[in-house]
C-alpha positions as CSV (number, residue, x, y, z in Angstrom):
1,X,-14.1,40.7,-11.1
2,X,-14.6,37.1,-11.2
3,X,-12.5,34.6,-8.8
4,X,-12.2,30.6,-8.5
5,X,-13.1,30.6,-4.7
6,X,-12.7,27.6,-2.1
7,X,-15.4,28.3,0.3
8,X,-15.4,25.1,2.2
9,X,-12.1,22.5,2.3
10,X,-13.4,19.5,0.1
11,X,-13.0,18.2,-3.0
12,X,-13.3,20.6,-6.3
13,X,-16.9,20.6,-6.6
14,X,-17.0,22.7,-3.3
15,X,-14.8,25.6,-5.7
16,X,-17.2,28.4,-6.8
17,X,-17.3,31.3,-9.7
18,X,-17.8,34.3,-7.9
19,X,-17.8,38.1,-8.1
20,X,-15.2,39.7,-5.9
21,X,-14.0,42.7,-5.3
22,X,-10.4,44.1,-7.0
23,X,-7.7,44.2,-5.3
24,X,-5.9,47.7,-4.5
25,X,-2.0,48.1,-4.7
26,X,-0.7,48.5,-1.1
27,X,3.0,50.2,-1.3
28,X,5.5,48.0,-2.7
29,X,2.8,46.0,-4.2
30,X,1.5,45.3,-8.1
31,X,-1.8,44.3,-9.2
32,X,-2.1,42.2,-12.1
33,X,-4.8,41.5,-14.4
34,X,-3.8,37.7,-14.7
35,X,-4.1,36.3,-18.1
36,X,-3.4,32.8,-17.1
37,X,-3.3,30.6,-13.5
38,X,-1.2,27.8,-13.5
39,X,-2.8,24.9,-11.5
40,X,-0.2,22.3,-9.6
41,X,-0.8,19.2,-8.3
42,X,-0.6,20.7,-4.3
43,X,-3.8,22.8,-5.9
44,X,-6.2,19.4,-5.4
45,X,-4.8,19.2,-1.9
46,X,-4.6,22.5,-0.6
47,X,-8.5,22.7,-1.4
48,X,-8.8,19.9,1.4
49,X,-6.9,21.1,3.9
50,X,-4.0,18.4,3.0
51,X,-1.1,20.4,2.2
52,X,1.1,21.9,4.3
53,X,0.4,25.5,3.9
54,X,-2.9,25.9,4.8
55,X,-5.2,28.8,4.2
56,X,-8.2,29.1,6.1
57,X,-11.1,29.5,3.6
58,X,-12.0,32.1,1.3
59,X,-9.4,31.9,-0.8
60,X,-8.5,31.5,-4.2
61,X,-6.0,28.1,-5.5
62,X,-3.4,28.3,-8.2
63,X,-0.2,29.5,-7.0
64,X,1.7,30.8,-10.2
65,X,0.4,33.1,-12.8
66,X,1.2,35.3,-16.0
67,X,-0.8,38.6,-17.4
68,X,0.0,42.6,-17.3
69,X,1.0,45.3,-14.7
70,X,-2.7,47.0,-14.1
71,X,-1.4,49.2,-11.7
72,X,1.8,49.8,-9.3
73,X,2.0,51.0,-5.5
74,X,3.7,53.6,-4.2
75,X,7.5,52.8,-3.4
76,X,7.3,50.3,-7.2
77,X,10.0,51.4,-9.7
78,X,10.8,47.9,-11.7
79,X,7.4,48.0,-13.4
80,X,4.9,49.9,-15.5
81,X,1.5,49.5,-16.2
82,X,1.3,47.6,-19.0
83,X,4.2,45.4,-18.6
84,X,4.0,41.6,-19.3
85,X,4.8,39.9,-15.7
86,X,4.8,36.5,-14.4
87,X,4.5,35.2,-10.4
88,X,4.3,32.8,-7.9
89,X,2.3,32.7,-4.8
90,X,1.1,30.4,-2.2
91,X,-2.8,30.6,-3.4
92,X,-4.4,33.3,-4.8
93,X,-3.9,33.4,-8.4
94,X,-6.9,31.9,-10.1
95,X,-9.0,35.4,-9.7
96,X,-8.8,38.5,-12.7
97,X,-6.4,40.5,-10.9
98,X,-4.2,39.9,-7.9
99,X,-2.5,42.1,-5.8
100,X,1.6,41.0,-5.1
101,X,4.6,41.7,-3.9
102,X,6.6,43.5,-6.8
103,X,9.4,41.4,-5.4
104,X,7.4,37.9,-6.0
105,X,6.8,39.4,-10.0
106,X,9.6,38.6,-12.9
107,X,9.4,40.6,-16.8
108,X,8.2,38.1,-18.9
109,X,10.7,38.2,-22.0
110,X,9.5,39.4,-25.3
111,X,9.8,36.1,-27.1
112,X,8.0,34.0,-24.1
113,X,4.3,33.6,-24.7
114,X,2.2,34.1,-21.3
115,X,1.0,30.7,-21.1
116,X,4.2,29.4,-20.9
117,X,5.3,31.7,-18.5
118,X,2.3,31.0,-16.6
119,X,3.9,27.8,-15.3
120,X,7.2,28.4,-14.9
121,X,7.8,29.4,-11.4
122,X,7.0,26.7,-9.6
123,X,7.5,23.5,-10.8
124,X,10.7,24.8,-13.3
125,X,11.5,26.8,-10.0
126,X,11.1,23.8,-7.7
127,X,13.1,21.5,-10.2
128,X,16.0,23.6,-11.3
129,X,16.5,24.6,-7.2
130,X,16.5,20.7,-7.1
131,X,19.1,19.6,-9.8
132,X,21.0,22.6,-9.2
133,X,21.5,23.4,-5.7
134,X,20.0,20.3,-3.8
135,X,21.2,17.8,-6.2
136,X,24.4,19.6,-7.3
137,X,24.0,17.5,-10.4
138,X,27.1,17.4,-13.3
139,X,26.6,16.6,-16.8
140,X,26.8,13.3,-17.3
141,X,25.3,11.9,-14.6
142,X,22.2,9.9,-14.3
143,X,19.2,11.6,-13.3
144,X,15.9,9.3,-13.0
145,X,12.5,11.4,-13.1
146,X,9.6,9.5,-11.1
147,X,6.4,11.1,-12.7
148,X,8.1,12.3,-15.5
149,X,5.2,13.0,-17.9
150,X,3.2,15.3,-15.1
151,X,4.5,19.4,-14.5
152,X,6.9,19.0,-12.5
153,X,8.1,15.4,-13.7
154,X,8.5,16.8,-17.6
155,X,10.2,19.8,-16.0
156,X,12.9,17.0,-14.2
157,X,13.5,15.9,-17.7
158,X,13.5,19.4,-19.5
159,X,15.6,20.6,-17.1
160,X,18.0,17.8,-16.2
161,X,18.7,17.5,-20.2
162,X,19.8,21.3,-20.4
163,X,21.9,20.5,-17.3
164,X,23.4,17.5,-19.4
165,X,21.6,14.9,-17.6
166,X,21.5,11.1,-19.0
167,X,17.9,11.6,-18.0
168,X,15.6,8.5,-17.7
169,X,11.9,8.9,-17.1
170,X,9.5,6.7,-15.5
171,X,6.2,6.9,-15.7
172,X,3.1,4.0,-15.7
173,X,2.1,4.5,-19.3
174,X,4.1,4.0,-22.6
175,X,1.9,7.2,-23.9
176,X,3.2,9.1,-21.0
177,X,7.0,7.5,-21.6
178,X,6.6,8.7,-25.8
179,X,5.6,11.9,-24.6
180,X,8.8,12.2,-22.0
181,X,11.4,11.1,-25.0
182,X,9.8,13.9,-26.9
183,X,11.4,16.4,-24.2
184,X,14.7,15.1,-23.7
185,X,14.6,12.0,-22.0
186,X,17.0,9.2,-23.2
187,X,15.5,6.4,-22.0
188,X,12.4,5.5,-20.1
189,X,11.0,3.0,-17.8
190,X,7.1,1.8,-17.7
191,X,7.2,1.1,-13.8
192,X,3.3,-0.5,-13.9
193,X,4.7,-3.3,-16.5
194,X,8.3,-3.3,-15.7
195,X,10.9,-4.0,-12.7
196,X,11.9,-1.0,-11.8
197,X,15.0,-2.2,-10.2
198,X,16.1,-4.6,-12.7
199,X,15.9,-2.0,-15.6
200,X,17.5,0.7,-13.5
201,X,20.2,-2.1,-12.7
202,X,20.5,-2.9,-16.6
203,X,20.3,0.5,-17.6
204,X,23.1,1.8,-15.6
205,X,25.7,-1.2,-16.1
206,X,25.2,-2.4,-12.6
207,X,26.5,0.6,-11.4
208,X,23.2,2.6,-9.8
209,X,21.9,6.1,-10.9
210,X,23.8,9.3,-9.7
211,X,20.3,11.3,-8.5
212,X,16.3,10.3,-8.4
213,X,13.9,13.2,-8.7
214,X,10.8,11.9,-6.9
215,X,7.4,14.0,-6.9
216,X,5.6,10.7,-6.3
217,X,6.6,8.7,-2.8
218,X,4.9,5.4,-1.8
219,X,6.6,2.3,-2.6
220,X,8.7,3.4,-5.5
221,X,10.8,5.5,-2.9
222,X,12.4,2.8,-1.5
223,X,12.9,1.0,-4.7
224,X,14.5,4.0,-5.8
225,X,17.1,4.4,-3.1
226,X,18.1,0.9,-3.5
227,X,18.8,1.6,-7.2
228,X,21.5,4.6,-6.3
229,X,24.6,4.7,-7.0
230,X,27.5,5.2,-4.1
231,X,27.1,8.5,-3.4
232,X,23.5,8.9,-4.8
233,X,21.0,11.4,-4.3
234,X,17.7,10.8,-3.9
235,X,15.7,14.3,-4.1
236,X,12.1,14.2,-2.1
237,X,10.0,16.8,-4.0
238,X,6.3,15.5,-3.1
239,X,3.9,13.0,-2.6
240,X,1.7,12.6,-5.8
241,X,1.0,8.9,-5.1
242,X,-0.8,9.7,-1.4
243,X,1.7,8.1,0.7
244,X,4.9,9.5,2.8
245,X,7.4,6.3,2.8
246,X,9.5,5.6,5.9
247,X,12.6,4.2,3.7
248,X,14.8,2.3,5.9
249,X,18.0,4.4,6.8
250,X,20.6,1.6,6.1
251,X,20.4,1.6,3.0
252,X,22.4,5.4,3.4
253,X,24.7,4.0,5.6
254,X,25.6,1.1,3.0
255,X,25.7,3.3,-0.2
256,X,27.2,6.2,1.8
257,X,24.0,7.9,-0.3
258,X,21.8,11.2,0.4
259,X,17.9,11.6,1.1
260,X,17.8,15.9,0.3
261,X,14.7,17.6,0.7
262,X,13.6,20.2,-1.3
263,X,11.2,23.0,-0.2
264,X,11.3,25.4,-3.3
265,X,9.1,27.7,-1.2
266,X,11.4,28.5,2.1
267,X,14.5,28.3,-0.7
268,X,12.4,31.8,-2.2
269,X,12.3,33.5,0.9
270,X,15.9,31.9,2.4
271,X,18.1,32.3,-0.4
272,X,16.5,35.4,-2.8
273,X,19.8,35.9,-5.0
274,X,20.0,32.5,-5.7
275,X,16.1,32.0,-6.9
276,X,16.6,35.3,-9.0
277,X,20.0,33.6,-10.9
278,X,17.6,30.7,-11.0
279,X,14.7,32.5,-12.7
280,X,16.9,34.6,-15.0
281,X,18.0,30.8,-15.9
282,X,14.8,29.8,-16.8
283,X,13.6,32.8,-18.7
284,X,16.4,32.4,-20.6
285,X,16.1,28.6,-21.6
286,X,12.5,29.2,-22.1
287,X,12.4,32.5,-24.5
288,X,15.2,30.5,-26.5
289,X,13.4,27.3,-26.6
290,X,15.7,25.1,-24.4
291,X,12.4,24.8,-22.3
292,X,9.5,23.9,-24.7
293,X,7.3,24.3,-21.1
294,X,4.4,22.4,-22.9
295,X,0.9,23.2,-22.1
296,X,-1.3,20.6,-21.7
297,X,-4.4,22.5,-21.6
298,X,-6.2,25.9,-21.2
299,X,-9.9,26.1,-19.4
300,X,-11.9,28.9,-18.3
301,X,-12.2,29.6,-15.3
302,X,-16.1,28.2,-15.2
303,X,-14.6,24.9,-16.6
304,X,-12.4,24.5,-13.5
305,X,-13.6,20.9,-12.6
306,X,-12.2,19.7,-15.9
307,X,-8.9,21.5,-14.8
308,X,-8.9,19.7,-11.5
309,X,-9.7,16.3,-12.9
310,X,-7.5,16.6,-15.4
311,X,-4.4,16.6,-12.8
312,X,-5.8,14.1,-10.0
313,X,-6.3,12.1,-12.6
314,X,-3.2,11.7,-13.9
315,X,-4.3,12.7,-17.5
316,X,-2.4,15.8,-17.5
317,X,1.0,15.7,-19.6
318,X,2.7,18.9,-18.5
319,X,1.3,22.4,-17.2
320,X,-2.7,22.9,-17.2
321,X,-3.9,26.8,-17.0
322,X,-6.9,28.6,-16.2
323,X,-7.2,31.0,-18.3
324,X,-9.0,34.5,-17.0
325,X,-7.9,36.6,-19.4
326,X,-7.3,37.7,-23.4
327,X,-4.1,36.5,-24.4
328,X,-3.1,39.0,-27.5
């Protein structure tokens, strides 16, 4: 089978097509012939050794995936071969078939096509574990989405509009602000031509925002916590812009406001009921269309480069896949 590998830590162009061999299904374990691999943005970091899981190489990137049941282990009863299934996973998932968990494995509804299911674990996952159990946001309060036009920014704004968000996304392009409006958000911010603070300031009456979802650190972190409202929460959910901020802690004291992190990956393995309710959530949103979960791309998995480049960047307006298999 063929399989994106990471031989070396370095940039993509150290990635290789190779033939490997298929995976066997251990007890309690599936193997899937993946039809899609979702890349994130952690994918162009974990290829360098800069994330914070940290495979030692070979191994495969992309960490979510969609395709069928090609076989089941012993001990498996929730699934048959044939059965349309998505997953997540730390790495691993850009190959033709991978071996899981059953447990890390969800049905894919009827009505949901596989490429959107594709990349709906993790950065859906991440953001409705954000706005839902980290954020503990009510509708009607103001949610502002840093990044909003890249995965897991558009799914801060799909996501805090079908929680009944007043969702404002930010973003450093008015392309990439259109785009956001077009999934929900009510009003929008150009932080590379705008001030940030003054428009937040406008925006909410003087008042502050209820929550900031920020995938992007670096200077806008701090400007963000000094745009919250009393009792504001700001949720840390990466570092897209390269830079950890050291905020200064006053500003909590003084708007008696909240720094939460949010580690969607040790919330899977923590809290399993709650990520299940959470994915039954999302299925649901998505196979009725709540979710439009927009692809921005599909490449085979020889055009991998293109995938990469595409999402470090910055050109990449929601999910991009790899796709590895036929999708009908």
């Amino acid at each position: 089978m063929k399989a994106l590998v990471c031989v070396s830590l370095g940039p993509a162009e150290n990635l290789k097509v190779m033939e490997a061999p298929p995976p066997a299904a251990k007890a309690g374990e599936v193997v899937v012939d993946v039809v899609y691999a979702a890349l994130n943005f952690f994918d162009t970091l974990i290829i360098e050794g800069k994330y914070q899981l940290k495979p030692e190489p070979p191994f495969s990137p992309a960490g979510e995936f969609a395709g069928r049941v090609a076989a089941v282990g012993p001990g498996v009863e929730r699934f048959a071969v044939g059965d349309r299934v998505m997953g997540s996973t730390g790495y691993g998932a850009a190959r033709e078939q991978i071996a899981i968990a059953a447990g890390r494995l969800a049905p894919v509804p009827a009505g949901l096509p596989l490429d959107k299911a594709a990349g709906l674990s993790i950065a859906y996952g991440t953001t409705l574990h954000a706005l839902k159990q980290r954020a503990e946001l009510q509708p009607g309060e103001s949610l502002v989405v840093l990044g909003a036009s890249g995965g897991v920014g558009l799914a801060a704004v799909e996501i805090g509009k079908a929680m009944g968000a007043r969702v404002i996304a930010c973003a450093s392009s008015d392309d990439k602000l259109a785009f956001a409006r077009g999934y929900g958000a009510s009003e929008t911010i150009n932080y590379a031509t705008e001030d940030f603070r003054a428009r937040l300031k406008a925006l909410t009456g003087g008042k502050g925002v209820d929550i900031v979802y920020d995938p992007v650190g670096g200077a806008l972190t701090e400007a963000a916590l000094r745009s919250l409202a009393w009792k504001g929460r700001l949720l840390v959910i990466g570092f897209a812009s390269g830079e950890i901020p050291k905020p200064p802690l006053n500003l909590t004291l003084l708007k008696g406001c909240d720094i939460r992190g949010v580690y969607w990956g040790e919330f899977v393995v923590r809290e399993p009921e709650a990520h299940r309710d959470n994915m039954s959530q999302l299925l649901s949103w998505a196979e009725s269309g709540r979710l439009k979960v927009h692809v921005h791309a599909k490449f085979p998995i020889e055009a991998y480069l293109q995938a990469f480049e595409a999402i470090s960047r910055r050109q990449a307006l929601g999910k991009v896949l790899l796709q590895l298999g036929g999708d009908a």
